[in-house]
mmCIF file of the C-alpha atoms, coordinates in Angstrom:
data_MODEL
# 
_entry.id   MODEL 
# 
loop_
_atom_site.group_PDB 
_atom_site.id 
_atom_site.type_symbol 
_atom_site.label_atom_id 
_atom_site.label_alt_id 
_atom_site.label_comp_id 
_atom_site.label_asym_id 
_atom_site.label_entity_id 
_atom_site.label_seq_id 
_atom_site.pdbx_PDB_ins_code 
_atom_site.Cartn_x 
_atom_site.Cartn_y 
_atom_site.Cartn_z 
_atom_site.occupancy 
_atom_site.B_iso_or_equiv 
_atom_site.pdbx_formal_charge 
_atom_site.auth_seq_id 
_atom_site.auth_comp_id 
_atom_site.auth_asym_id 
_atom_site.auth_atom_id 
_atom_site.pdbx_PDB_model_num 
ATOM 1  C CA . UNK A 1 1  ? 4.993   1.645   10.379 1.00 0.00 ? 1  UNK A CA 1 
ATOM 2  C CA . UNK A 1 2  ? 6.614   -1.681  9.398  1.00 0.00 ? 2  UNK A CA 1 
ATOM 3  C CA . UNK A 1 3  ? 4.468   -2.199  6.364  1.00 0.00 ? 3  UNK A CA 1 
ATOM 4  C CA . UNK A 1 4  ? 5.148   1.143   5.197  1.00 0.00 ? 4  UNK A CA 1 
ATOM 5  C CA . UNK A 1 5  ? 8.636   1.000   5.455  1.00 0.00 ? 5  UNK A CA 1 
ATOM 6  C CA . UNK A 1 6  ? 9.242   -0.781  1.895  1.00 0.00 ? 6  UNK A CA 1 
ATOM 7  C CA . UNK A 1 7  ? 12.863  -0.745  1.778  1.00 0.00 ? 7  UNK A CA 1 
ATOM 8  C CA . UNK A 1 8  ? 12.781  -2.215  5.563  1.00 0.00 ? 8  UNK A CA 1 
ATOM 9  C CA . UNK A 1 9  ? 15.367  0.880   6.547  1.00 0.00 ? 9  UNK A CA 1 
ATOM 10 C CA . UNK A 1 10 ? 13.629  1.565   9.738  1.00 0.00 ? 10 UNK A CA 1 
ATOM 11 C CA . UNK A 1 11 ? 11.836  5.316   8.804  1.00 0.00 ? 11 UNK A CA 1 
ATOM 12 C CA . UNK A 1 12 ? 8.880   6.197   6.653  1.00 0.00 ? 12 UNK A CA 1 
ATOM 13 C CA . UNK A 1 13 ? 10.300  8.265   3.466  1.00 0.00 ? 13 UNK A CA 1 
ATOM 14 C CA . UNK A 1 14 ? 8.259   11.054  1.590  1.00 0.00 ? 14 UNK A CA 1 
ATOM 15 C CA . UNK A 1 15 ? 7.416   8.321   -0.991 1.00 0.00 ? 15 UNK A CA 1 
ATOM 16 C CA . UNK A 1 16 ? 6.576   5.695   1.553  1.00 0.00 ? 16 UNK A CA 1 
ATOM 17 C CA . UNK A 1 17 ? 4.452   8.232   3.924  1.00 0.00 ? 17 UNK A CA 1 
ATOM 18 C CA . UNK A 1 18 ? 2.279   9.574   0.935  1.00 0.00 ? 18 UNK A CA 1 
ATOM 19 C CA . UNK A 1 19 ? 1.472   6.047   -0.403 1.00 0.00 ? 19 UNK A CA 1 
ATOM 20 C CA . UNK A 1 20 ? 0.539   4.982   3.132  1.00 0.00 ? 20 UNK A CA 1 
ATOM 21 C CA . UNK A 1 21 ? -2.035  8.212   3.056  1.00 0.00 ? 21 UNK A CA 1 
ATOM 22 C CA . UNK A 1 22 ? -3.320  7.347   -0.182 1.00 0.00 ? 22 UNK A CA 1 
ATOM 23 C CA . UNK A 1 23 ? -4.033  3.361   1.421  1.00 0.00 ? 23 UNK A CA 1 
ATOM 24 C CA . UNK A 1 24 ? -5.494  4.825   4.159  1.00 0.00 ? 24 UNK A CA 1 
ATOM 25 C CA . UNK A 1 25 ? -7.913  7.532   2.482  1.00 0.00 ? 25 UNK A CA 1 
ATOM 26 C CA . UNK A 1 26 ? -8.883  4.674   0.445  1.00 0.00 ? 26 UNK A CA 1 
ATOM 27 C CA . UNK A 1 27 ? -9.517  2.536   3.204  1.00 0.00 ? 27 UNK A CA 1 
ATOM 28 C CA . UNK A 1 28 ? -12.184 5.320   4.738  1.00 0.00 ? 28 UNK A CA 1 
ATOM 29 C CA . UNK A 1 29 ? -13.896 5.390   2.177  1.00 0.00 ? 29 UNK A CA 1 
ATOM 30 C CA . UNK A 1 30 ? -14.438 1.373   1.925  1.00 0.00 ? 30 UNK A CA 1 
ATOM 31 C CA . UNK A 1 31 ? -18.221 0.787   2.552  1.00 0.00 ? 31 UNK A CA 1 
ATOM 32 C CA . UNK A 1 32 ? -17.249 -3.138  3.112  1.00 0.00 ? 32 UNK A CA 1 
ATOM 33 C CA . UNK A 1 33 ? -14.443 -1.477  5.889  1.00 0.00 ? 33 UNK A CA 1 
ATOM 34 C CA . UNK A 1 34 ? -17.119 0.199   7.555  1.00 0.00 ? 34 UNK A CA 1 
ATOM 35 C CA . UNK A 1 35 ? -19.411 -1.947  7.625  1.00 0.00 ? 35 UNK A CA 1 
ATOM 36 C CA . UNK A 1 36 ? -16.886 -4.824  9.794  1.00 0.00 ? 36 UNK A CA 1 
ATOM 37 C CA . UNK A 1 37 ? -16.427 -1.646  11.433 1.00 0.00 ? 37 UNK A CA 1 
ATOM 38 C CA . UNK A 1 38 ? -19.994 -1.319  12.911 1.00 0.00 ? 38 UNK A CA 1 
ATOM 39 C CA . UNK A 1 39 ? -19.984 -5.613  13.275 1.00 0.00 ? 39 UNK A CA 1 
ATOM 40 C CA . UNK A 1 40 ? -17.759 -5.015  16.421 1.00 0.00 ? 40 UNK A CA 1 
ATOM 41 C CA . UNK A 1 41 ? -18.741 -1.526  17.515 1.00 0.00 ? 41 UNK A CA 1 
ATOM 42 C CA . UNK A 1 42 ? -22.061 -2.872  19.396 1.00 0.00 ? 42 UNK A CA 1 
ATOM 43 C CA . UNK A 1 43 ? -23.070 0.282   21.130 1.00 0.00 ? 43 UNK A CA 1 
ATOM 44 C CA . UNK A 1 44 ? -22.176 2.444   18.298 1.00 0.00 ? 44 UNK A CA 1 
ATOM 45 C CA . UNK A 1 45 ? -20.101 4.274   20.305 1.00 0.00 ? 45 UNK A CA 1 
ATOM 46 C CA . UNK A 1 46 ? -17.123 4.739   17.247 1.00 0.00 ? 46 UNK A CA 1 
ATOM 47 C CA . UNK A 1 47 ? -15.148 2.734   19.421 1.00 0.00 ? 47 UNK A CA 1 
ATOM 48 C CA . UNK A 1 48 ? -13.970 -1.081  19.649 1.00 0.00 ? 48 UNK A CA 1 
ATOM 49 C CA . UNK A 1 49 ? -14.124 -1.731  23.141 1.00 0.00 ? 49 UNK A CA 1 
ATOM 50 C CA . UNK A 1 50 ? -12.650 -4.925  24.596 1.00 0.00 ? 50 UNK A CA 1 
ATOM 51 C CA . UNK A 1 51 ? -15.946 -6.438  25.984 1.00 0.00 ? 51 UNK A CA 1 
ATOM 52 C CA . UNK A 1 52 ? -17.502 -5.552  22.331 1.00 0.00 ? 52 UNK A CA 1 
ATOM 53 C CA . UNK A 1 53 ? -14.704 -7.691  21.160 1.00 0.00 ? 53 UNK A CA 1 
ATOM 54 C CA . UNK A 1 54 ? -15.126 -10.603 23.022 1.00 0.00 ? 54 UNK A CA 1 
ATOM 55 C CA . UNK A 1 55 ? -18.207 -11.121 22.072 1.00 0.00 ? 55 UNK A CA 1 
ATOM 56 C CA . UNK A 1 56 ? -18.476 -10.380 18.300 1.00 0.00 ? 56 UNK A CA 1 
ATOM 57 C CA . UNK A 1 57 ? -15.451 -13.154 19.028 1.00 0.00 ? 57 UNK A CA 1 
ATOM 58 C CA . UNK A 1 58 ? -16.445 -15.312 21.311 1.00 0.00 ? 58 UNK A CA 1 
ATOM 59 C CA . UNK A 1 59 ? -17.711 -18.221 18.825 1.00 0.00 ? 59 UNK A CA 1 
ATOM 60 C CA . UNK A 1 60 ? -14.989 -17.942 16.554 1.00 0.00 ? 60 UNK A CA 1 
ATOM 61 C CA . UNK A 1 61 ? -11.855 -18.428 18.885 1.00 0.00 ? 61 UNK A CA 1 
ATOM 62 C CA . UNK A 1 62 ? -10.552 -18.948 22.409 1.00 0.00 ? 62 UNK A CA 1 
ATOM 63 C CA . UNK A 1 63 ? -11.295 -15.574 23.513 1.00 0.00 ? 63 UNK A CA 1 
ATOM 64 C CA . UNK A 1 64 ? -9.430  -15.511 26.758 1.00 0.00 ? 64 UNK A CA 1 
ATOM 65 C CA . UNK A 1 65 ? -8.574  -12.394 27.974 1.00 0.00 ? 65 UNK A CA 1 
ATOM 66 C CA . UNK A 1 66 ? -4.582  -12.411 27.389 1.00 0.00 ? 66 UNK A CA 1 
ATOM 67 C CA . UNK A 1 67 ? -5.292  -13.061 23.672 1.00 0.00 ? 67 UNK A CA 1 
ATOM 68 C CA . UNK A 1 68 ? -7.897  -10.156 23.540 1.00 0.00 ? 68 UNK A CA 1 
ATOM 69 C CA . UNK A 1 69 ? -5.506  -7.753  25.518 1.00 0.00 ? 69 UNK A CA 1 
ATOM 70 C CA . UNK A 1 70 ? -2.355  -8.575  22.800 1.00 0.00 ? 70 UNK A CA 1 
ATOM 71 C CA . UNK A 1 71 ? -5.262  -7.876  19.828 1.00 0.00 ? 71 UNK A CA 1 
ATOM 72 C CA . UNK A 1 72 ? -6.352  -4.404  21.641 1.00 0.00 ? 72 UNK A CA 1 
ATOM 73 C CA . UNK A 1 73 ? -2.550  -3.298  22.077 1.00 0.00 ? 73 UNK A CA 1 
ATOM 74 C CA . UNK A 1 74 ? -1.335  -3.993  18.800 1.00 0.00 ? 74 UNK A CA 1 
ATOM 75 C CA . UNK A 1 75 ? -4.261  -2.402  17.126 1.00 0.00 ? 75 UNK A CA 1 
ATOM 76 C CA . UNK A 1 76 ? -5.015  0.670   19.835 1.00 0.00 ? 76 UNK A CA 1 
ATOM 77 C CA . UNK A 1 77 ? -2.785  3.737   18.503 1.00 0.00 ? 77 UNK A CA 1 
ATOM 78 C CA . UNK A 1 78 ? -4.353  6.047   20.680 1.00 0.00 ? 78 UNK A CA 1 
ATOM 79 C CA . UNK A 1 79 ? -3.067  4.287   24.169 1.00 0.00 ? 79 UNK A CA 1 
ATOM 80 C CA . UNK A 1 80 ? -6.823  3.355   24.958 1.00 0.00 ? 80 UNK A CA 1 
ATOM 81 C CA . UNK A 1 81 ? -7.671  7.403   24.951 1.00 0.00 ? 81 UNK A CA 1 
ATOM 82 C CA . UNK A 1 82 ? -10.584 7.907   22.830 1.00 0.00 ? 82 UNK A CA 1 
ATOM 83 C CA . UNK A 1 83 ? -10.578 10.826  20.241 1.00 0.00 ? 83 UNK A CA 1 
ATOM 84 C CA . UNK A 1 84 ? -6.250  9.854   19.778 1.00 0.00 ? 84 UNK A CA 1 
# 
């Protein structure tokens, strides 16, 4: 929401909601996207589960759990409910 709202007023405009659609249609379509997709999503479930983060991350940084948790709430729109 933040990096769509371009003149920082606080709501998405028409303008500012279509652009972010056209990002993220592009975005789906982005082989290289998918592809660091399927990195994390071990089990090929379609999901990023937290243990499936920890380790595609566990040689890269301090993976403790806090950190994890804070990546996995900013990132999780659906509330941790699959299909959201």
């Amino acid at each position: 929401m933040e990096a769509g709202d371009v003149d920082k007023d606080g709501h998405l405009d028409y303008g500012e909601f279509v652009a972010i659609s056209i990002h993220f249609k592009k975005m789906g379509n982005d082989e290289r996207l998918r592809k660091a997709f399927q990195f994390f999503d071990k089990n090929n479930s379609g999901y990023i589960e937290i243990e499936e983060l920890h380790e595609a991350l566990a040689d890269e940084v301090d993976t403790n759990n806090e950190v994890l948790n804070a990546i996995m709430h900013d990132v999780d729109t659906s509330g941790g409910e699959r299909g959201g």
